[in-house]
N, C-alpha and C positions, 0 to 999 in steps of 0.2 A: 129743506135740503133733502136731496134723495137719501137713498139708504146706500146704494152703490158710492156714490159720493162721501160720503162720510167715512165708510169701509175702509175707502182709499185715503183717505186722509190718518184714520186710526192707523192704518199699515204704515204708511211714511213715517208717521210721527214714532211707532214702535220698532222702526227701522234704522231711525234715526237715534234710539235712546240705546238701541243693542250693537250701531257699530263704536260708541264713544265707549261700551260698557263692556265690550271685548276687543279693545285694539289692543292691537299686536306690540311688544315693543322688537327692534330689527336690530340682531349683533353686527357689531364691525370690527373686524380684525386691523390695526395697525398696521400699515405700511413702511417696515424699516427703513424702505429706501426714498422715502418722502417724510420723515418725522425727526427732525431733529431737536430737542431740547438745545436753546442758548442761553448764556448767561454773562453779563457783564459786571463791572466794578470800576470804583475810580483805582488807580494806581500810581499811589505818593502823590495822587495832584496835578499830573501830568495829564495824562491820556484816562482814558476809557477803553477797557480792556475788552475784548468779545471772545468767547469760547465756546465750543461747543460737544454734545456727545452724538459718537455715531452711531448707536446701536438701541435702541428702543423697540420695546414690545408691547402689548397689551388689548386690550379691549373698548371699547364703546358700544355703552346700549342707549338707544334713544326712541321711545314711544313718541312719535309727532301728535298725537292723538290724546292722549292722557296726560303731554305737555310733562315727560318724567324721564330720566334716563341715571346712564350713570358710566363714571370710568377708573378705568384701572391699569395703570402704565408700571411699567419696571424699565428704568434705565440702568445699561449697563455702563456702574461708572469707569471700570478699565478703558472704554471706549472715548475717555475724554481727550478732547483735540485743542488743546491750545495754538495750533499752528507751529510750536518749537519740540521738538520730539525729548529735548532735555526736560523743557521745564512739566511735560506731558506726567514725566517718572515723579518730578518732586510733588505736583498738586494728587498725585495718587500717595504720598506717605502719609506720616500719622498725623501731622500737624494740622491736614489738609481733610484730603477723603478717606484716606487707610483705607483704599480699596484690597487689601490682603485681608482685613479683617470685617469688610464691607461692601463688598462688589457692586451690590445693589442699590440705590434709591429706588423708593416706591412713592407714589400717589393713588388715593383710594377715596372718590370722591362721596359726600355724605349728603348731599343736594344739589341740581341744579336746578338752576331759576332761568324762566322763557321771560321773555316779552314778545308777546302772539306767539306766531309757531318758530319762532330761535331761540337759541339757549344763549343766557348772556354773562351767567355766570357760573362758574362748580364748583363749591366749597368744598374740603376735603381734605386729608389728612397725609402731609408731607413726612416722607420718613428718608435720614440722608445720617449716616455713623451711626444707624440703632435709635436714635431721637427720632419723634414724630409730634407736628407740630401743626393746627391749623393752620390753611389758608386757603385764600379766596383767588381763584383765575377768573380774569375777567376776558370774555371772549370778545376781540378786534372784530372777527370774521366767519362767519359761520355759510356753509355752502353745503346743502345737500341734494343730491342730482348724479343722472346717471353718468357714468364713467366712458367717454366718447374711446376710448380703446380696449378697455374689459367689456365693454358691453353688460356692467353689474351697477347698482348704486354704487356709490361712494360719499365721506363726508372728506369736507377741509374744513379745518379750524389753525385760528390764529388765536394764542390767550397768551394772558403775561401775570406778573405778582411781582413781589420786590418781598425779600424774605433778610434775616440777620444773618449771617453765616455763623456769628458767635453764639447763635440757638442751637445751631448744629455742631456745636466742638468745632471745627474749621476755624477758629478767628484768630490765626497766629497774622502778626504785623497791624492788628487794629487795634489804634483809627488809622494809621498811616496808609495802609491799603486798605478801604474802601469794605466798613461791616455792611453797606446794604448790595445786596447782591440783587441786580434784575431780573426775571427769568421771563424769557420768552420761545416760546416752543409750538412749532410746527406742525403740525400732526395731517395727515390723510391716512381715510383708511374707508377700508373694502368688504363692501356688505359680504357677512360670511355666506 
């Protein structure tokens, strides 16, 4: 084998060991207006309840490269949308969310796991009345690509969990209304 040829072989290969060995990881800013947390319940037996909040913020960082990322969401619970603007007041009192003495839920994720280059899962640390409590979202749908109107990256994820509400102080009327609570939430968001 020549000498030029091997050179070029040793360069590839030390080329190839220094882009995995400083990849980038890329922030993403949360898209309020494409990110909704929902979440459902049985109620009394009846129906399956859907709700939602409108106001979410936070972060997404995700290395494609070193297969590592991480996220950090704050939802504002005042923003919760039941669809009936009465019962909106009561799921914010004490029984519920006490959003007066707890505005916030947070999620502050402690791993995610890829299978090849997607993330499929982000375990991580739920906080909803001051309680914070493991759990595990399992991502539906993961989509990273540029943004055909911003002209920037962008991700979309689809993730869910099923959580106790009676973990989080919430569990006035269970079991009759429904301790396992859904949660499925929306997210896009916009390479900073």
């Amino acid at each position: 084998m020549k000498i030029s040829t091997k050179l070029k072989i040793t360069a590839a290969f030390v080329a190839s060991l220094s882009s995995s060995a400083f990849a980038s990881p890329e922030t993403f800013i949360i898209d309020g207006t494409h990110t909704f947390p929902r979440f459902s319940y049985n109620h009394f037996g009846y129906t399956k309840q859907l709700s939602r909040f409108n106001k979410t913020t936070g972060t997404i960082v995700i290395d494609k490269e070193a297969k590592t990322g991480s996220v950090d969401v704050t939802i504002d619970m005042k923003s919760v949308d039941t669809g009936f603007g009465v019962f909106d007041g009561i799921i914010q009192g004490a029984d519920f969310f006490d959003t007066e003495k707890y505005p916030t839920a947070t999620f502050k994720s402690t791993k995610v796991r890829f299978d090849g280059d997607k993330p499929v899962t982000v375990d991580g640390d739920l906080t909803i009345k001051g309680v914070s409590k493991p759990v595990t979202l399992t991502i539906g749908s993961f989509q990273l690509a540029a943004h055909p109107m911003l002209k920037k990256d962008a991700i979309g994820v689809n993730a869910s969990t099923t959580i106790k509400r009676t973990d989080f102080q919430a569990g006035k009327y269970a079991p009759y209304v429904g301790d396992d609570v859904a949660i499925d939430i929306a997210v896009e968001a916009i390479k900073e």
